[in-house]
Structures are given as C-alpha cells and as structure tokens.
N, C-alpha and C positions, 0 to 999 in steps of 0.2 A: 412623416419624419423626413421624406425626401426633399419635399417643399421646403421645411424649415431648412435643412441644407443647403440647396439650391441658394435659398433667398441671402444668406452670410456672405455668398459671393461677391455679388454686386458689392456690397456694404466695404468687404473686403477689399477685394481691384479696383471696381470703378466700372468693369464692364461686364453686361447684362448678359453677354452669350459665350455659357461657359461648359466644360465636358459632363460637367456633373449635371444638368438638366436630363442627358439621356435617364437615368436614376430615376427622376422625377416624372419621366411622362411615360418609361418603362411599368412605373407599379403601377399609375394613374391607370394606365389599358388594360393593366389585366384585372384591378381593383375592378372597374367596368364591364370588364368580360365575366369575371364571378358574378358580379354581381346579377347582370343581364341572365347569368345559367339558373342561377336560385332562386330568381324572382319567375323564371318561366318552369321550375319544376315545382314552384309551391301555388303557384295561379293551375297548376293540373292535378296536384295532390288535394286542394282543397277548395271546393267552390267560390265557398267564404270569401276569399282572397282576394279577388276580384273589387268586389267591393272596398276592403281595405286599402289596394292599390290606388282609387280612383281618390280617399278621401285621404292618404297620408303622403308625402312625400317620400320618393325615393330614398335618399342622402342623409335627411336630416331633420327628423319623423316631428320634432316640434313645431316645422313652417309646414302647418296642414294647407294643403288645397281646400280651395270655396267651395261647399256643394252647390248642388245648384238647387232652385227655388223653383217648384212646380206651381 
C-alpha cells in the first residue's frame, strides 16, 4: 500500500524523491525483518521446512525455484 502511495507522487509533481518514500522503505524493512524472524523459527520448529524453503520462493510462493537434477 505504501508503494502504491509512493508511486502517485511522481505522477503527481514530476519529482521522484519525495517524504513519503520514508513510508515505503519503512514497512518494506520490517515486512523483511518478520519475515527473516518466521522463516528462522519455522526452519527450527519443523525439519520439513528446509526443504520447502529450498523449492519455494520466499515472497511470492508461485515463482518456485529449479530443483536441481541428480
């Protein structure tokens, strides 16, 4: 939602470096920092996980990562 904010700016003024990005790259760090806390206490609650990490993408679980071919 910040992003889309952000991005009206530009469209709006004409110029790309504007207060409202703090916004944007504020949630983005911590959106990452959760995210980096949950993905290292569910790879220790659950073996499994490991594996799932290696064949799904982080962010955006439809763009799987390639296994790899033994």
């Amino acid at each position: 939602m910040w992003w889309a904010f952000y991005l009206f700016v530009p469209a709006a003024t004409g110029h790309w470096l504007h207060w409202s990005i703090i916004g944007a790259v504020s949630i983005t760090i911590l959106f990452q920092g959760s995210v980096w806390f949950v993905e290292r206490i569910s790879s220790g609650k659950y073996p499994a996980y490991a594996d799932y990490q290696r064949k799904v993408s982080r962010l955006i679980p439809w763009f799987s990562k390639p296994l790899d071919r033994e």
